[in-house]
N, C-alpha and C positions, 0 to 999 in steps of 0.2 A: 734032578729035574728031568731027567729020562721020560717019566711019565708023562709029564707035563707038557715035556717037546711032543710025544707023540699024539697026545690028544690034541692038543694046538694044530699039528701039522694036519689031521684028519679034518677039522675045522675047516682049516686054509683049503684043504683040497676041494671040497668041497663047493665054498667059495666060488670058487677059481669054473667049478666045474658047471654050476647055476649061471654063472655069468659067459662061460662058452656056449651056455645050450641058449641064451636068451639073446633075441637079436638088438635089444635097446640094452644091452650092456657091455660092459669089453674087460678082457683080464687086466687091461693097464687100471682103469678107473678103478676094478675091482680090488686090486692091490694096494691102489693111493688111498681109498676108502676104509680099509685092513688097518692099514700103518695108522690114519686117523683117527682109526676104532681105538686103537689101541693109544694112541698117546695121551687123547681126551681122557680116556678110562685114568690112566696114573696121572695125571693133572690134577683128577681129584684129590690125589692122596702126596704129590712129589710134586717139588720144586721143580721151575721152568729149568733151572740151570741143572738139575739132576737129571731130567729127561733128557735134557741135552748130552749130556755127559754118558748117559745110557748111550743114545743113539751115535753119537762120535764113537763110542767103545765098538760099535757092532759095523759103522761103516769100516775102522780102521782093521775089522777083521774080516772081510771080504774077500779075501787076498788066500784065507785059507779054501783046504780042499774041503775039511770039516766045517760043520756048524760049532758055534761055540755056546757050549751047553753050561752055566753055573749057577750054583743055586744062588737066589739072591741074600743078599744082607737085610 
């Protein structure tokens, strides 16, 4: 998933960076917005308790120095 992190993350920077240059927007909204894009997107396809179980897995990894990169199931 190597690839996938990296284009994702060019995405986010991106993001991040539209929303530094634009005065009616802020990085925080622009991140809570992100997280929302994206959970709506797998809702279509996965169970509320799967997302959940997604997002529990990646808070509880936080903690690392690395991102945790795996392919999915």
């Amino acid at each position: 998933m190597a690839g996938e992190f990296g284009y994702a993350q060019g995405v986010v920077d991106a993001a991040f960076a539209v929303a530094g240059e634009r005065s009616d927007m802020s990085p925080d909204a622009m991140g809570r917005a992100l997280i929302q894009a994206v959970i709506g997107h797998y809702r279509q396809y996965r169970t509320s308790s799967d997302v959940g179980n997604e997002l529990a897995y990646l808070a509880d990894s936080l903690d690392d120095d690395e991102p945790v990169i795996t392919r999915g199931c």
